[in-house]
C-alpha positions as CSV (number, residue, x, y, z in Angstrom):
1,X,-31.4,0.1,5.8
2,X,-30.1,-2.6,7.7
3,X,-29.7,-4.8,5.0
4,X,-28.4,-2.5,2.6
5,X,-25.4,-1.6,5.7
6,X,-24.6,-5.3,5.8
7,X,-24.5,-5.9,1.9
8,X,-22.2,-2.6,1.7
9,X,-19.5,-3.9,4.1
10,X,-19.6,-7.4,3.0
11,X,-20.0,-6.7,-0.9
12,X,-16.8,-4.3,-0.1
13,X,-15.1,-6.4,1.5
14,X,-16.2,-9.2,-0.8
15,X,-14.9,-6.8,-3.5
16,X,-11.2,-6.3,-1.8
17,X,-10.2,-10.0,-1.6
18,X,-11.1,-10.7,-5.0
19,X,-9.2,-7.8,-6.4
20,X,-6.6,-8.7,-3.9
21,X,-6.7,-11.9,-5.5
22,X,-6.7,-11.0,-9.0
23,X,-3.3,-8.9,-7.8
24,X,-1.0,-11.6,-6.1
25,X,-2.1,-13.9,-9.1
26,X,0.0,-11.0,-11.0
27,X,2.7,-11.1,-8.1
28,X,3.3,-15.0,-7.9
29,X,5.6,-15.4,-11.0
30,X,8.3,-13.0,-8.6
31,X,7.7,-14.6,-5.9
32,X,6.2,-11.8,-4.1
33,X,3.2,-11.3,-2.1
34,X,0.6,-8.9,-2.0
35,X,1.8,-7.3,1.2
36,X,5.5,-7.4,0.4
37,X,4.6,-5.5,-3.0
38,X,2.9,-2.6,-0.9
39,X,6.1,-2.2,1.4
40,X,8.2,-1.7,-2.1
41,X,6.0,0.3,-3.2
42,X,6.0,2.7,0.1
43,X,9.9,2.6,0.4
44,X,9.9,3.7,-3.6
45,X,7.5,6.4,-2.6
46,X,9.9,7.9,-0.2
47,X,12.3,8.4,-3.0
48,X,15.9,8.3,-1.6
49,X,14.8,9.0,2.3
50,X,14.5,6.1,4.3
51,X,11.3,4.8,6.7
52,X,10.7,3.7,9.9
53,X,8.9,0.6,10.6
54,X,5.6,2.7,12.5
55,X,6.1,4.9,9.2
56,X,5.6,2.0,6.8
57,X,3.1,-0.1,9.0
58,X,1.3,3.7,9.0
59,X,0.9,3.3,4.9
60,X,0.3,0.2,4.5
61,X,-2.8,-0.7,3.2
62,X,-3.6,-3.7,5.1
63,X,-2.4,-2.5,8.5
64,X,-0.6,-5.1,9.9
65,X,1.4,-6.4,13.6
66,X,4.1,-8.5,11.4
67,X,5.6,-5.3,9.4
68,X,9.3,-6.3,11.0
69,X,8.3,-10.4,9.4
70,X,7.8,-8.3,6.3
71,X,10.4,-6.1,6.1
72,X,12.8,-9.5,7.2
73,X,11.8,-11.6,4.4
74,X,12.0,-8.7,1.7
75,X,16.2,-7.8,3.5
76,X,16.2,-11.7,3.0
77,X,15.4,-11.5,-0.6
78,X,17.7,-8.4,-1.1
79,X,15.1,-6.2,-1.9
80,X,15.1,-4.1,1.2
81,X,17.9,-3.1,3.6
82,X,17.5,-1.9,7.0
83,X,20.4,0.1,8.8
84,X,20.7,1.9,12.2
85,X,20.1,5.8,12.1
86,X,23.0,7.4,13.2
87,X,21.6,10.4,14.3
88,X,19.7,8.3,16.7
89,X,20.7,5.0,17.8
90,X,17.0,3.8,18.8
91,X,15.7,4.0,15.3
92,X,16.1,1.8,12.4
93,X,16.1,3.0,9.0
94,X,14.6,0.7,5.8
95,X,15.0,1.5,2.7
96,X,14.8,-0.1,-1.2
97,X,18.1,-1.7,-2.8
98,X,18.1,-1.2,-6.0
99,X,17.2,-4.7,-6.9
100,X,14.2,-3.9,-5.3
101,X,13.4,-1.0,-7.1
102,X,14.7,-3.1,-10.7
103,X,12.1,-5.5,-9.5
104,X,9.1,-3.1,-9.0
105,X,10.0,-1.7,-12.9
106,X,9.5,-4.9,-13.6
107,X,6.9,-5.7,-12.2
108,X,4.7,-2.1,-12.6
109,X,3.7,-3.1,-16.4
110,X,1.8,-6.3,-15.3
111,X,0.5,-4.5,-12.4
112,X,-0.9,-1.7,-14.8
113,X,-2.8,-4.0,-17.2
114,X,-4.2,-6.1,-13.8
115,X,-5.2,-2.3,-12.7
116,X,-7.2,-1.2,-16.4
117,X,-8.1,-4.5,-16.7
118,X,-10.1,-4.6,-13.6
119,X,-11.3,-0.8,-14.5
120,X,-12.1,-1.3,-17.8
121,X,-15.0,-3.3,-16.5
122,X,-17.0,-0.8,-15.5
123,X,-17.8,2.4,-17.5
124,X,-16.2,5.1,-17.5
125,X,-19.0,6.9,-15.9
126,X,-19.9,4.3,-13.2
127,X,-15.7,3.9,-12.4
128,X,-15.7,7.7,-11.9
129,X,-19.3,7.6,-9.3
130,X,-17.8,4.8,-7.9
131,X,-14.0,6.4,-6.9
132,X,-16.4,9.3,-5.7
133,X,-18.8,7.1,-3.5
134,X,-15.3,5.4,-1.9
135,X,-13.4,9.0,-1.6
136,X,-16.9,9.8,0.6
137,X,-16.5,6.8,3.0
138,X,-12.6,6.5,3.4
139,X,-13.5,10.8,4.3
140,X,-16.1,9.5,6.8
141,X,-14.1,6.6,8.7
């Protein structure tokens, strides 16, 4: 069982950079990188509210200690624009510009493919056993 721990965790991991991978690939022609993609893509999920820095670090998928790096390169880039609440003076509010969000449009199509084409490599039976296997660990941890 031992064994069988170990291959799980490295094989998963294993698994993660290579799709990771596979992803920037997608994200290098727009100068993006993996991590910047995922803050667009949480600021575009919160519609027209802004986020908080501990509310996007919170979502991100690779949890990360350099968020405000992030979130600085992407204002840099005028993707992202970050503004002082006004409600409360302490808190800083970030949200997408809308080149950022013309950017993820065009971006989502290539993203898509990358997505079904990594999918479409396993059946359709052993892609749904193996979303139900991860949905039982990510429950578990």
């Amino acid at each position: 069982m031992k064994d069988q721990a170990k291959s799980l965790v490295v094989e998963t991991m294993r698994l993660g950079q290579l799709i990771g991978d596979e992803l920037s690939c997608t994200l290098h022609p727009y100068d993006l990188t993996l991590q910047q993609f995922n803050v667009l893509r949480i600021l575009r999920g919160c519609k027209k509210s802004p986020a908080t820095l501990q509310y996007i670090t919170v979502r991100m998928i690779h949890k990360t200690s350099n968020t405000t790096r992030l979130v600085d390169r992407l204002i840099t880039k005028g993707l992202v624009e970050r503004k002082q609440c006004h409600e409360n003076r302490r808190k800083v509010d970030i949200s997408i510009t809308k080149q950022g969000l013309a950017l993820l449009l065009k971006i989502d199509p290539y993203i898509i493919n990358k997505e079904v084409e990594i999918a479409n490599r396993l059946s359709e039976s052993d892609l749904q056993n193996l979303l139900t296997i991860y949905q039982k660990l990510i429950i578990t941890l």
